[in-house]
N, C-alpha and C positions, 0 to 999 in steps of 0.2 A: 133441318138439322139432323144428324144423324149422331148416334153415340155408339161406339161398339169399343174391341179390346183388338191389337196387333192383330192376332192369330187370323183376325178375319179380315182385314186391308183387300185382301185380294176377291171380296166380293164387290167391290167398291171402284175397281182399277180403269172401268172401263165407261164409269162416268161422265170423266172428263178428260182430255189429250189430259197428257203428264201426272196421273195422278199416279203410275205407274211410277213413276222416277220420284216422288213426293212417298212414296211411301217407300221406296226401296233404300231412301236417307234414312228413315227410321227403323229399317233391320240391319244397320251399319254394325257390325260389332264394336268399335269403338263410339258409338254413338253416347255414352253417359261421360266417355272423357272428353268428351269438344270442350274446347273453352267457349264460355259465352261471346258472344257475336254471330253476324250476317255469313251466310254457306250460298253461294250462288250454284245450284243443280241444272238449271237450264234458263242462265242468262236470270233476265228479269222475268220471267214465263213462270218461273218455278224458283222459290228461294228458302232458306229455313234461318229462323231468328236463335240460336240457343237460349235461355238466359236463368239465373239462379236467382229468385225475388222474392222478400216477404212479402206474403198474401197480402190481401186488402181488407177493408172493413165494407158492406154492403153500403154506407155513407161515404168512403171514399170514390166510390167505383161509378161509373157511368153505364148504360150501354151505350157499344159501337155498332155499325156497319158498315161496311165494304162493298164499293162497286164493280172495283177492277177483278179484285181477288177473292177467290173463296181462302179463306183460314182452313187447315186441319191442323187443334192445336191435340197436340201428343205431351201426355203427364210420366212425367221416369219418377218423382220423388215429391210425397204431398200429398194431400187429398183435399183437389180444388172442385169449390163448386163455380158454378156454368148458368147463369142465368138466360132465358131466351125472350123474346117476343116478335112477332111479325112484322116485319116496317107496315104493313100493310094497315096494322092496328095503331100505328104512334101518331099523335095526333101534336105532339110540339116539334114545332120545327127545328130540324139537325142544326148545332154548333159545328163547325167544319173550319176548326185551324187552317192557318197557312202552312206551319211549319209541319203538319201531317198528309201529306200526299195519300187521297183513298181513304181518310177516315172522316165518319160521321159520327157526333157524341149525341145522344140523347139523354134530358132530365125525365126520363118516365122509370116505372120499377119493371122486372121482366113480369110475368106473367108464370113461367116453370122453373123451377130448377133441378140439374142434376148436380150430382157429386159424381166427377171424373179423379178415379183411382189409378195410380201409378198402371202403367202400363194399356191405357185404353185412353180413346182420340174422342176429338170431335169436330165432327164436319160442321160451318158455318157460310150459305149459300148467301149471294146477295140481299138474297130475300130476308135473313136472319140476324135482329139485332141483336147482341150478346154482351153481357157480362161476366169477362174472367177473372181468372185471380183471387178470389173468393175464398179466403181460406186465414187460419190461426196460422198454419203452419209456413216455413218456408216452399217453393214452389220451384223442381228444374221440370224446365218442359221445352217443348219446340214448336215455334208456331211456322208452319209451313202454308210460302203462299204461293196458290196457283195460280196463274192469271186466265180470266173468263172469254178476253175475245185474245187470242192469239191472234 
């Protein structure tokens, strides 16, 4: 997991193929007026979710993980917290919807949390089960997916 603020995207670019074109949706100047929905940046490779949502309650929420895609979700409005744990550590076996292609729910709690402030991301690697949403407040953000095997 990584947590940083825009300014810095560009230490991060060379990561992954397209994380270049995944962050350069997010220095969009029109980027706080998208209407919520799906932005295809490079195909299914690379896509961004808008969406405007009230937060969750830490009893709502589950964590996920991702096999195909790494997540970088990007906060404009809110202050959501971001819970984390390592698949590595989860020890009940993933719920895995049909109707969610690439996700895994887990009933365990994270392990850390950060509080991600408007204007600052965060990177969520295979590796990384997560809890978003996390917040009193309403929530716009973007969640941008890369995809890991091109």
């Amino acid at each position: 997991m990584i947590l940083d603020v825009l300014e810095h995207a560009a230490r991060y670019e060379a990561l992954l193929p397209y994380f270049a074109e995944a962050f350069a949706f997010l220095r969009r100047e029109d980027l706080h007026d998208l209407p919520d929905g799906q932005y295809e940046i490079q195909g299914r490779k690379v896509f961004a979710t808008v969406v405007h949502q009230q937060g969750k309650s830490v009893d709502e929420a589950k964590l996920e993980a991702h096999d195909e895609y790494v997540d970088i979700q990007f906060v404009m409005k809110g202050n959501e917290r971001m819970g984390w744990k390592s698949r590595g550590d989860i020890s009940v076996p993933a719920e895995k919807p049909e109707e969610y292609p690439d996700v895994y729910f887990y009933d365990e709690p994270p392990v850390s949390w950060n509080t991600v402030l408007p204007g600052s991301f965060a990177i969520f690697f295979p590796e990384d089960a997560h809890m978003p949403m996390i917040s009193d407040d309403e929530i716009h953000k973007v969640i941008l997916k890369v995809a890991v095997n091109l």
